[in-house]
C-alpha positions in Angstrom: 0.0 0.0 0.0 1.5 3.6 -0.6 0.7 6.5 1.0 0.6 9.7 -0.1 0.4 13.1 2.5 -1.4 16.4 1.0 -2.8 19.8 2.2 -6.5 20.5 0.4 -9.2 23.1 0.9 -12.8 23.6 1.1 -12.9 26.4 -0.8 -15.9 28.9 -0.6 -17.3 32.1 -2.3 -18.9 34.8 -0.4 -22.2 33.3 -1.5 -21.5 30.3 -0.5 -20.7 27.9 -3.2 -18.4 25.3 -3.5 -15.4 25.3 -6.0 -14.5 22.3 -7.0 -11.4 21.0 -9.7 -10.7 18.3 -12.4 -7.5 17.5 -13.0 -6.7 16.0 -16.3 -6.7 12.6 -17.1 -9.2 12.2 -14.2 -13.0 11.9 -14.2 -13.4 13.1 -10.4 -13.7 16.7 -9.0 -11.7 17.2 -5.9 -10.7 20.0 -3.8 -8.0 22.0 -5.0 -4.0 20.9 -3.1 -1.7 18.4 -3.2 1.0 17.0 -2.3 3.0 18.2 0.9 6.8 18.5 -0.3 9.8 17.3 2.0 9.6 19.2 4.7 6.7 21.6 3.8 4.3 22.7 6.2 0.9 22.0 5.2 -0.4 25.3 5.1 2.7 26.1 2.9 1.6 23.8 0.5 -1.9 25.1 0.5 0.1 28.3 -0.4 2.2 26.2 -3.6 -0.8 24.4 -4.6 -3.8 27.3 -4.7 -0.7 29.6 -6.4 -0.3 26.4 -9.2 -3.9 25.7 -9.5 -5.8 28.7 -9.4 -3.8 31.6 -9.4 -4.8 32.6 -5.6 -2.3 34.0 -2.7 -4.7 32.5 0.3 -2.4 34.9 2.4 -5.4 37.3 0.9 -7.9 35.3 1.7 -9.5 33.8 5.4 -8.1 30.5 5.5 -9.0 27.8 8.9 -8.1 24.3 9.6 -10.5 21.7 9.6 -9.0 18.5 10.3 -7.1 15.2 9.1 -8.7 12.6 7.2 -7.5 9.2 5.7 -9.4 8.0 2.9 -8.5 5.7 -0.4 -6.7 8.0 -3.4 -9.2 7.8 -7.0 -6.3 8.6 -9.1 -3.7 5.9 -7.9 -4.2 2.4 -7.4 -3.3 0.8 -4.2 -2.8 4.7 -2.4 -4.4 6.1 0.6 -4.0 9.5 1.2 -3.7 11.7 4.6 -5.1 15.3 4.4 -5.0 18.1 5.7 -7.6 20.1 5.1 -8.6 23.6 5.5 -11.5 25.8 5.0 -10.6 28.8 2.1 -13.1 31.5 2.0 -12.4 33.3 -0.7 -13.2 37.1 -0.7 -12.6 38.0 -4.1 -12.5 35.7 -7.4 -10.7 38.7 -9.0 -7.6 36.5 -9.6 -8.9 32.6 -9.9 -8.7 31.4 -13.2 -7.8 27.7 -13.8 -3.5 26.3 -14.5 -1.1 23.9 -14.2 -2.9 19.9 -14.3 -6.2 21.1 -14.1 -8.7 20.4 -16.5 -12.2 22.0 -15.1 -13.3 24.0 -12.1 -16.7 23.8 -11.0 -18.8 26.1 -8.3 -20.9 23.4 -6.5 -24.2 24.5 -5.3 -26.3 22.8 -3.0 -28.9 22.4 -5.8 -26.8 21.0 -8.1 -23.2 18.6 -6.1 -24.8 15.4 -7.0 -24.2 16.0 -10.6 -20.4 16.0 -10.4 -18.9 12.9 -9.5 -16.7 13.9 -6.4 -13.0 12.3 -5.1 -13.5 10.2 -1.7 -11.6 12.6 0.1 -14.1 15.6 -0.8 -17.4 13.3 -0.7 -16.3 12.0 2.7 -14.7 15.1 4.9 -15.6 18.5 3.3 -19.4 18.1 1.9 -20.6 17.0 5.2 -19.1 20.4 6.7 -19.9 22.8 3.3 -23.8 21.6 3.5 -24.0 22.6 7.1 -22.1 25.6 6.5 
């Protein structure tokens, strides 16, 4: 089994929507992170990640951590990730626009989540928190 250690974020608009990311060569939206290098701390490569993803400092924005979770990977075989995940609120969408491995972005409403097919690590940790939100 490999394992494989990332920082992620629930990320939020002022209205409260859900953005959501497809990276390519994958069929699942996730939450937009990745992989913590070396000796990174997470929240540093929240920093990396939301910079390579989607063009956002979240120094700008208010960021909070949520908590770990350990769940299988939909991209790898025979991987279980361990997250850490915080919550993004993003005050401005003046800078997001899509880079790097991503394919699509998505802003998930609470009308219309369960038409996206959503990575484990999303489905099971940040929609429970984002629909109570």
């Amino acid at each position: 089994m490999n394992h494989i250690y990332l920082a992620n974020a629930l990320v939020t608009d002022t209205v409260g929507r859900m953005l959501a990311v497809r990276k390519k060569n994958s069929k699942y939206f996730q939450m937009v992170g990745g992989k913590i290098d070396g000796k990174e701390e997470a929240l540093e490569t929240l920093r990396r990640e939301f910079l390579e993803e989607i063009n956002i400092d979240i120094n700008f924005h208010r960021v909070k951590f949520l908590g770990k979770h350990e769940t299988t990977a939909v991209n790898e075989e025979n991987t279980r990730v361990h997250a850490n995940v915080f919550h993004v609120q993003l005050n401005s969408l003046e800078m997001l626009k899509i880079a790097s491995e991503i394919e699509e972005m998505a802003w998930l409403t609470k009308d219309n989540y369960k038409e996206f097919q959503l990575a484990h690590l999303l489905e099971e940790f940040s929609l429970p928190i984002w629909l109570n939100l």
